[in-house]
C-alpha positions as CSV (number, residue, x, y, z in Angstrom):
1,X,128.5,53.4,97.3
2,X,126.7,53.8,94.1
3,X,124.6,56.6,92.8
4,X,120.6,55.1,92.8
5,X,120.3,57.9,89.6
6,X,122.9,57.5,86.9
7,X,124.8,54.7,88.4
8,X,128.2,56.7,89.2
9,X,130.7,56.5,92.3
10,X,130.3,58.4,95.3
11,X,132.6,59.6,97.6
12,X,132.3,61.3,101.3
13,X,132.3,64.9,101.3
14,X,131.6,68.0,103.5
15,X,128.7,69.8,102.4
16,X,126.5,72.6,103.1
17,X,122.9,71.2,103.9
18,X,119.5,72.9,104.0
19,X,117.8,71.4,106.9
20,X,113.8,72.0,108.0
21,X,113.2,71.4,111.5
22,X,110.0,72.3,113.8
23,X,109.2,74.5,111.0
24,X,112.1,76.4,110.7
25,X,114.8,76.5,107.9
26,X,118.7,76.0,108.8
27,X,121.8,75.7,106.3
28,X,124.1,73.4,108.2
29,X,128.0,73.7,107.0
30,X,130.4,70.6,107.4
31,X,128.0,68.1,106.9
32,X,129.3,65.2,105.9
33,X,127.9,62.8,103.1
34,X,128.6,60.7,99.9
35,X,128.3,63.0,97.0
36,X,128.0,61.1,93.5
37,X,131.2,62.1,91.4
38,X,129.0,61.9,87.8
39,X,125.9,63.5,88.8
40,X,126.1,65.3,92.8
41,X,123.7,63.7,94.3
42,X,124.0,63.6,97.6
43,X,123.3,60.5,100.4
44,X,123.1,61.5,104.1
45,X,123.1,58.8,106.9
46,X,120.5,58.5,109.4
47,X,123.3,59.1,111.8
48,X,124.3,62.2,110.1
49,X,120.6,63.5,110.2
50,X,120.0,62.4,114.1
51,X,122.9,64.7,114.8
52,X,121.9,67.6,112.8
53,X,118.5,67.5,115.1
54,X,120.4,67.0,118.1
55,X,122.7,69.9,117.3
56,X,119.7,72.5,116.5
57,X,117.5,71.0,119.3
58,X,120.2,72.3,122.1
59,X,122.0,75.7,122.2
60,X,124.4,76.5,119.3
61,X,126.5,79.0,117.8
62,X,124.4,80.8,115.1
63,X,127.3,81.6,112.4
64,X,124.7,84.0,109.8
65,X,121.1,85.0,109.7
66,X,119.9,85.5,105.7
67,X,116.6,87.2,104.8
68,X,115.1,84.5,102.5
69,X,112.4,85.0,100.1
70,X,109.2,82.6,99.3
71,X,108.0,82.7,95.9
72,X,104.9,80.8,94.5
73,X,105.1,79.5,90.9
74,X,101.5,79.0,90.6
């Protein structure tokens, strides 16, 4: 596939993804997607996306909890 932002080569990868669902923040591991090799963009399928929903929709394995901070730039 081909990068929509500076026109480079992708390639599928595993990735770490941060993922907002119902109002709650996840970072997903292993997620696959095609990363752009110039620039590291990153394309996820819907399929990819469904499954990450699926996954934190039912009972799972929770690997780490992280104390994150929100900060306003305004």
């Amino acid at each position: 596939m081909i990068c929509e932002f500076c026109g480079g080569e992708t390639r599928k990868k595993k990735v770490k993804k941060q993922h907002w669902l119902r109002n709650r923040l996840y970072i997903v591991e292993n997620v696959e997607a095609e990363v752009c090799q110039e620039c590291g963009e990153r394309y996820f399928h819907a399929t990819t996306l469904d499954a990450i929903d699926r996954h934190l929709l039912k009972e799972h394995v929770v690997k780490q909890q992280l104390n994150v901070e929100v900060v306003d730039m305004a």
